[in-house]
C-alpha positions as CSV (number, residue, x, y, z in Angstrom):
1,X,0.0,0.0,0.0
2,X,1.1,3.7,-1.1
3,X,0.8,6.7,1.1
4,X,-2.7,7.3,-0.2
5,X,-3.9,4.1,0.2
6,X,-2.6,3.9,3.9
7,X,-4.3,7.7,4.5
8,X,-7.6,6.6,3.3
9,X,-7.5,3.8,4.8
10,X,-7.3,5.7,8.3
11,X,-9.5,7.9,7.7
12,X,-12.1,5.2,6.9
13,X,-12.4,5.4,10.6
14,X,-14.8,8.2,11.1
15,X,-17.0,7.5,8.2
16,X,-17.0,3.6,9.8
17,X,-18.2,5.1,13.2
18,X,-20.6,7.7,11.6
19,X,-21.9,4.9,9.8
20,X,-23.0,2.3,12.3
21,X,-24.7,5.6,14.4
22,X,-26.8,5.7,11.7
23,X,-27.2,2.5,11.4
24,X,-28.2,2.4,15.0
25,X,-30.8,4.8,14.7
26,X,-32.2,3.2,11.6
27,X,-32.3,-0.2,13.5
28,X,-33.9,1.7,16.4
29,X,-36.9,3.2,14.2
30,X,-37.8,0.1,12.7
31,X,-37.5,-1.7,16.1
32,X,-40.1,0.7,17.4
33,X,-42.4,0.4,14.1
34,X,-42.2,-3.4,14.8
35,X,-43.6,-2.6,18.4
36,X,-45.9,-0.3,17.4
37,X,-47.3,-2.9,14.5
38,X,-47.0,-5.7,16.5
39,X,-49.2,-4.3,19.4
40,X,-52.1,-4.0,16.6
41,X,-52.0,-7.9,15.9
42,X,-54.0,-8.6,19.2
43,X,-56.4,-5.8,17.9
44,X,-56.9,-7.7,14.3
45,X,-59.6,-9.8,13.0
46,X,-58.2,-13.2,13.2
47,X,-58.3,-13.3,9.2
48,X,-56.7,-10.9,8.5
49,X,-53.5,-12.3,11.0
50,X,-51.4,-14.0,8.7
51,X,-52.7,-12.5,5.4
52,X,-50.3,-10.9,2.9
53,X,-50.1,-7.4,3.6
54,X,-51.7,-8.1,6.8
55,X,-49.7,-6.9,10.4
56,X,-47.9,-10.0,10.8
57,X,-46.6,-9.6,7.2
58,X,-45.5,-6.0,7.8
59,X,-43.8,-7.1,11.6
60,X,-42.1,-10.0,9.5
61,X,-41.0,-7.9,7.2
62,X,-40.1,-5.2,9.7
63,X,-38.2,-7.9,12.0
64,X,-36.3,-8.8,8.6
65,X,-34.9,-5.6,8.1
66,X,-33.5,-5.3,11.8
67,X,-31.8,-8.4,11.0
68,X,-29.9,-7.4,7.8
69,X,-29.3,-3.5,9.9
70,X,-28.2,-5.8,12.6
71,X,-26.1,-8.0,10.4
72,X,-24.8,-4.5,8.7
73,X,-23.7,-3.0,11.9
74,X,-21.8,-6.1,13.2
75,X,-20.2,-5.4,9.5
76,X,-18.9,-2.1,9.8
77,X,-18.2,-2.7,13.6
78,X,-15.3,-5.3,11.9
79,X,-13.9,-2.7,9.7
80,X,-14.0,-0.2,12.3
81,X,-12.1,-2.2,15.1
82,X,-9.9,-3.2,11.5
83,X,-8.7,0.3,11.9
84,X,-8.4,1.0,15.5
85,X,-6.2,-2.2,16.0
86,X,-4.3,-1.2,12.9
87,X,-3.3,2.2,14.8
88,X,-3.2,0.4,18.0
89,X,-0.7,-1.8,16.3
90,X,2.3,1.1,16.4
91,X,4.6,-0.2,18.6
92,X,5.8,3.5,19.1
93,X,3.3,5.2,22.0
94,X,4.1,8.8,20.1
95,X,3.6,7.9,16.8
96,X,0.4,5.7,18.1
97,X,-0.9,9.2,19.7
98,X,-0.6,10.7,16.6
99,X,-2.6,8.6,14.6
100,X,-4.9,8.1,17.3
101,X,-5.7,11.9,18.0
102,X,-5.4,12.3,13.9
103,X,-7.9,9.3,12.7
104,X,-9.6,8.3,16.2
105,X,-10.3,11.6,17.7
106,X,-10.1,13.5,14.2
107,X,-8.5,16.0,15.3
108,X,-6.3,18.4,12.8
109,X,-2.7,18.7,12.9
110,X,-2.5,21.8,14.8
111,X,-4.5,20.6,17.4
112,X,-2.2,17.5,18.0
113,X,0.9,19.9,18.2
114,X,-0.8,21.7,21.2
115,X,-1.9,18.5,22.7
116,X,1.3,16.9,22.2
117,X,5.4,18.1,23.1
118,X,5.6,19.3,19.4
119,X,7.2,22.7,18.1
120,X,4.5,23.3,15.3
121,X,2.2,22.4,13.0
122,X,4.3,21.4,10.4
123,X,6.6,19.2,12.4
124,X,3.2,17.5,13.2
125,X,2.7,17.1,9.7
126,X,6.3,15.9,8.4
127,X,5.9,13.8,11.6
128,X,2.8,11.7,10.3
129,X,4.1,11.2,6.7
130,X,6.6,9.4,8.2
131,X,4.8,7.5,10.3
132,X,2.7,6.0,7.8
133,X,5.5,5.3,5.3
134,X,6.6,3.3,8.2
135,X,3.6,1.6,8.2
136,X,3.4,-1.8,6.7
137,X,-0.2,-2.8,5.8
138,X,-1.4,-5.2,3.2
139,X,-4.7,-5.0,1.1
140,X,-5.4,-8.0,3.8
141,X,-5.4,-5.2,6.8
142,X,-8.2,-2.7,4.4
C-alpha cells in the first residue's frame, strides 16, 4: 500500500463510526415500528392475522430488516475495530498518539501539536508522513 492508500484507509475510521450511528438509529426506528405494529395484531380480526399485507406480514418484514441492519452494523463494527487495531498496532506510543488523535479523535494537525510536546504544526505534519511510510499494511489489513 502507497501513502494514499494507507491515509484513506485511516480515515475510513470516522465515516465507519458515523456509519454504524446511523445505522443504529435506523435499526432503532424500525425496532419501534415493529412494536408499534406488533401491538395492533392482538387488535386484528383473526383473518386478517397471517394474510399478505396483513400486520404479521409487515412485523415479519419489519423484524427482517433489523436483521440485515443488525447483520450490517456487526459489519462495519469489523472494519472499524480493522482500523483502530491497525493504529493500536504502532509499537511507538508517540507515533500511536498521533494517529490516534489524527484518525480516532479526528482531530487536525494543529491541534495534536498543542496536545502533544511538538514545536509546530508542520513538524506534526512531516511527523505523520513518516509515520505512515513506516507503516506496513497489506490489502489483507483494508
Amino acid at each position: 500500500m502507497d501513502y494514499e492508500e494507507k491515509v484513506e484507509f485511516l480515515k475510513s475510521y470516522q465515516y465507519l463510526k458515523n456509519k454504524i450511528q446511523s445505522l443504529i438509529r435506523e435499526r432503532e426506528f424500525y425496532q419501534n415500528q415493529r412494536i408499534k405494529y406488533a401491538g395492533s395484531i392482538i387488535q386484528q380480526p383473526s383473518s386478517q392475522i397471517n394474510k399478505k399485507g396483513g400486520i404479521s406480514f409487515v412485523v415479519a418484514t419489519l423484524d427482517e430488516i433489523e436483521y440485515n441492519l443488525s447483520n450490517e452494523i456487526k459489519r462495519v463494527t469489523k472494519e472499524l475495530n480493522n482500523v483502530f487495531n491497525t493504529i493500536e498496532g504502532v509499537e511507538n506510543t508517540n507515533y500511536r498518539s498521533i494517529l490516534m488523535y489524527r484518525y480516532v479523535n479526528d482531530y487536525t494537525f494543529e491541534e495534536i501539536a498543542d496536545r502533544l510536546p511538538y514545536n509546530s504544526k508542520q513538524y506534526v505534519c512531516e511527523l505523520h508522513e513518516k509515520i505512515i511510510n513506516s507503516m506496513t499494511m497489506t490489502n489483507h489489513d483494508m
